[in-house]
C-alpha positions in Angstrom: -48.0 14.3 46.0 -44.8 12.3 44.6 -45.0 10.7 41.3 -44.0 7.1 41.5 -40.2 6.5 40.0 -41.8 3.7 37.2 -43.7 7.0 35.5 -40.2 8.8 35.3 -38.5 5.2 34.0 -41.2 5.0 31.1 -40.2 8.7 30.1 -36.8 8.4 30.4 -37.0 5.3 27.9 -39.1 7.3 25.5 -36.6 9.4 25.3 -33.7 7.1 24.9 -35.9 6.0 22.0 -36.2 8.6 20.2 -32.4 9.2 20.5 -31.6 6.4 19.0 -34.7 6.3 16.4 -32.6 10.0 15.1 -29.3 8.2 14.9 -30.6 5.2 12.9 -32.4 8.2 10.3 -29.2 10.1 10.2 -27.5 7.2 9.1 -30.0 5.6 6.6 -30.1 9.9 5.2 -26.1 9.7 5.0 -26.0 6.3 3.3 -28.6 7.5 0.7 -25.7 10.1 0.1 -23.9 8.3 -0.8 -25.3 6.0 -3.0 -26.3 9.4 -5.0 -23.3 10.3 -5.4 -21.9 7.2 -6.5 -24.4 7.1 -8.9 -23.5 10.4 -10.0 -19.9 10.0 -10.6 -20.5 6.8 -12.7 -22.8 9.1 -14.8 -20.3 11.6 -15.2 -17.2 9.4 -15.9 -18.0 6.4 -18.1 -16.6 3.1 -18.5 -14.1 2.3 -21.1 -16.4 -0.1 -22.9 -18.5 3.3 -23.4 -15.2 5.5 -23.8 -14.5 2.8 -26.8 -18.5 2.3 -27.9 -18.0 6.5 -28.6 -14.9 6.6 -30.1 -15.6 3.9 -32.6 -19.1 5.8 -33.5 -17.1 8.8 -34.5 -14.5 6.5 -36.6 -17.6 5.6 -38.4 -18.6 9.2 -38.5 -22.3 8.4 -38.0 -22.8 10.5 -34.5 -26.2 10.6 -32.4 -27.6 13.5 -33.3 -31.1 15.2 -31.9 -32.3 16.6 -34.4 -32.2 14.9 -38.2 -30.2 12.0 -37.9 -27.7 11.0 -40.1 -28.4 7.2 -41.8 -25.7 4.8 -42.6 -24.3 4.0 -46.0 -22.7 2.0 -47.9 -19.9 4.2 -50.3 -17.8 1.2 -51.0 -18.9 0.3 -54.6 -17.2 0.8 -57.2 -20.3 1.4 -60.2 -20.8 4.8 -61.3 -23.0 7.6 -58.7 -26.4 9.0 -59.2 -27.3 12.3 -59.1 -30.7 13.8 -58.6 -32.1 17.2 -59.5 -35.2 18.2 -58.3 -37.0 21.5 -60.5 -39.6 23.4 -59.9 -40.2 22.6 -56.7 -42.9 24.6 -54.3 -41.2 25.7 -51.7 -42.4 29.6 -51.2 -42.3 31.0 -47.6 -45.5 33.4 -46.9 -46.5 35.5 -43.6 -49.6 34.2 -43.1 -51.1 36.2 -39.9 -48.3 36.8 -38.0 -46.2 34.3 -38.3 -44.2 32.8 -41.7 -45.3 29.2 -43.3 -44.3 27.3 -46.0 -47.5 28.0 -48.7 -49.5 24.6 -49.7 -52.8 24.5 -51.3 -54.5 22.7 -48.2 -53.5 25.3 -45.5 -53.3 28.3 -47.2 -55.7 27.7 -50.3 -57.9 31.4 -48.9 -54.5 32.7 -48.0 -53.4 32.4 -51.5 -56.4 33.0 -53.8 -56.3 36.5 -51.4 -53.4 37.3 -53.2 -54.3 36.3 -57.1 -52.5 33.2 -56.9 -53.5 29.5 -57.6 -53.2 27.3 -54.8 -52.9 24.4 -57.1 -49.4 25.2 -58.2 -48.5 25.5 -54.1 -47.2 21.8 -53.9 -44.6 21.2 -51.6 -45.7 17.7 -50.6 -44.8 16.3 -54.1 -41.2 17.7 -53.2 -41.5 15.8 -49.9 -42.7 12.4 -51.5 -39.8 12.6 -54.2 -37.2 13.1 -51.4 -38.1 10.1 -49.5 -38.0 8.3 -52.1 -35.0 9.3 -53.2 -33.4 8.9 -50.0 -34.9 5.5 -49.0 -33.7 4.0 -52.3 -31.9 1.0 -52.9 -29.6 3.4 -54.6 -28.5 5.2 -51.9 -28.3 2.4 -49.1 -25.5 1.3 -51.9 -24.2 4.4 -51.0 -23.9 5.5 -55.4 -26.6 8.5 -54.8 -23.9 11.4 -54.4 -26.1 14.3 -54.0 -29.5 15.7 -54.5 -30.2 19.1 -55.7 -33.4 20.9 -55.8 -34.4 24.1 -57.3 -37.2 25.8 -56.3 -39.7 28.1 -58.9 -38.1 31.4 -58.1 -34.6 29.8 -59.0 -33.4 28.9 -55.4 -30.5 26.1 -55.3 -31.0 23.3 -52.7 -28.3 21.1 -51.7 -29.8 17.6 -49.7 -26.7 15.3 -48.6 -27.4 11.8 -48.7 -26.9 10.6 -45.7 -29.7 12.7 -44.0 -33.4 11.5 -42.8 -35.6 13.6 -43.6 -39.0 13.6 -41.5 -41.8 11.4 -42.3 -44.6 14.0 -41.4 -45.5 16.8 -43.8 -45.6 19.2 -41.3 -42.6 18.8 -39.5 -40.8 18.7 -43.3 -42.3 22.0 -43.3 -40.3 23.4 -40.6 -37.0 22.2 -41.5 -37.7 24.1 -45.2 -39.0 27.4 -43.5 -35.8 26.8 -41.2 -33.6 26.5 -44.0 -35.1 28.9 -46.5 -34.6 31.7 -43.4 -31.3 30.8 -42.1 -29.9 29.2 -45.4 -28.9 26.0 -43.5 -29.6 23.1 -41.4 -27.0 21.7 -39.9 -26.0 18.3 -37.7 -26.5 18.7 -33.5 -23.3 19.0 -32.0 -21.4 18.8 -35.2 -20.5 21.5 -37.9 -21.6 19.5 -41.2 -24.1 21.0 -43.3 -27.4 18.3 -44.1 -29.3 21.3 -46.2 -27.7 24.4 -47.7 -28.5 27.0 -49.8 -26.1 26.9 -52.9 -25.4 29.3 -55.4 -26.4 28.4 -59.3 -26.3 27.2 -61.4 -26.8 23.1 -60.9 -24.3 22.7 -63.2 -21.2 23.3 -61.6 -21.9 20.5 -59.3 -22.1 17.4 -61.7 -19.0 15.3 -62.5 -16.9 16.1 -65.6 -18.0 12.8 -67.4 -21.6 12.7 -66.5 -25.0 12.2 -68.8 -28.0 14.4 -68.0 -30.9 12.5 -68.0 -34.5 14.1 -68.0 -38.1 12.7 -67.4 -40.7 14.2 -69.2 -44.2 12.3 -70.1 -44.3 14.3 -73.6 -41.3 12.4 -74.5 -41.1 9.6 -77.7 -38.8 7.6 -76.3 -40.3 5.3 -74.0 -37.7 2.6 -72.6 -36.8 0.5 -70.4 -34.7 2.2 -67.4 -32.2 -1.0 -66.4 -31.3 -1.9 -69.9 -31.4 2.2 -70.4 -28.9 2.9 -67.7 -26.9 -0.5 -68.9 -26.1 1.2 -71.9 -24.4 4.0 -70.8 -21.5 2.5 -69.4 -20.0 2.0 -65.7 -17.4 4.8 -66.6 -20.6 7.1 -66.4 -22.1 9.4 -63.5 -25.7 9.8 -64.1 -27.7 13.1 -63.2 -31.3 12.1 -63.3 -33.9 15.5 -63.5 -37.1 15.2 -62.2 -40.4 17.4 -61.8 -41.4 18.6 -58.6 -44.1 20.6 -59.6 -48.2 19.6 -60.1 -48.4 20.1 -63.7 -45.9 21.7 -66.5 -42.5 20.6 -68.0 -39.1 20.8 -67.1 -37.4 23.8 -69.3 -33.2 23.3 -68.7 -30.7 23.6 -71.0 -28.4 21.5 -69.3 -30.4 18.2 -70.1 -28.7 16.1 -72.8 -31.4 13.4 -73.2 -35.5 13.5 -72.6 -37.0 9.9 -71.9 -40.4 8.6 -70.5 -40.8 5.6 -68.3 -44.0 4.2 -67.2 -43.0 4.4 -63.4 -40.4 8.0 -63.8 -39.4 7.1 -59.6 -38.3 3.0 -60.8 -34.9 4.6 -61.4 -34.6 4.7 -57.5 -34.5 1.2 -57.9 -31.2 0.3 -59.7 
């Protein structure tokens, strides 16, 4: 028996269908192509409103970094810069288990009073506190604070530049001081400056010719006021302010030409 010729029609249309649904898909696939790769190459070659954005961020020399960023500052002033010195500090690396951490009393208190030492005098946050302080001052948004220094109680010589950011959290502030106390330096992502380095002592030969050591010490007499106390000294004057960074004890330099207490020893920040 002969199929009727309609049957072979229909078929013959699906087919012609389906042809043609395979052309339209090729050419939707081909156009998506191509609007990839358009997209790609204005990924890969940017405009010259970005080409200029760039260059004048690396005029400015504050580049995007991934790590600690660098902040802006102000350095056109002409009164006199501030240094600070941090002593004392807490900043011991231990192998606790298998794997090295920077010692503080709250982690490592068992860890420590294993090993005949007092976790009280394992502070690291108190150098942590004083750095953002530091570092968030009006002082150095005025771009005067020219360095910070920090010596650590086995005699290890810290250089902190003052345009970094340090982090907020305790524990990744941790990291970046087991990072630099093992490989002696942190440095910038993607460029070659130096944000923390391990210096060689003593502090001294890092202060300004004409500078006046200032240290703050609770045991002291002479109890002032600090803006009429740095008005005194003269706009002619670098200042190199010493601080404790340790729990309890006093600072023991020979380097420090004046002793003075203040009710608030961080209001100097404040300037």
């Amino acid at each position: 028996m002969v199929r009727p010729h309609g049957i072979k029609g229909k078929k013959r249309k699906t087919r012609e269908e389906k042809y043609d649904r395979e052309e339209v898909e090729e050419a939707k696939d081909t156009e998506a192509e191509e609007k990839e790769s358009a997209k790609r190459v204005s990924i890969e070659i940017p405009t010259e409103e970005a080409q200029d954005k760039q260059e004048e961020g690396e005029e400015d020399g504050v580049p995007d970094l991934v790590g600690i960023p660098i902040a802006r500052s102000d350095q056109n002033t002409k009164k006199p810069g501030v240094i600070f010195v941090l002593e004392k500090a807490s900043l011991e690396v231990g192998k606790v288990g298998k794997s090295y951490q920077l010692l503080n009393s709250d982690d490592h208190a068992n860890f420590l009073r294993k090993n005949n030492k007092n976790p009280a005098d394992y502070r690291p946050d108190i150098c942590h506190q004083a750095l953002l302080a530091i570092l968030d001052s009006p002082v150095n948004k005025a771009g005067r604070l020219q360095a910070v220094y920090i010596r650590t109680e086995k005699g290890v010589l810290i250089e902190v530049k003052p345009h970094v950011r340090l982090p907020r959290t305790f524990k990744r502030f941790s990291g970046i001081m087991l990072q630099l106390l093992q490989q002696h330096k942190i440095t910038a992502v993607g460029k070659r400056e130096k944000l923390l380095e391990l210096i060689k002592n003593p502090v001294t030969n890092y202060f300004p010719v004409n500078s006046r050591k200032i240290g703050f010490s609770y045991s002291s007499e002479k109890l002032i006021k600090m803006r009429k106390y740095v008005d005194s000294v003269g706009d002619d004057v670098d200042l190199v302010f010493v601080l404790g960074a340790m729990a309890h004890g006093k600072i023991e330099t020979d380097y420090i030409d004046d002793f003075i207490a203040s009710k608030f020893q961080l209001c100097v920040c404040n300037l």
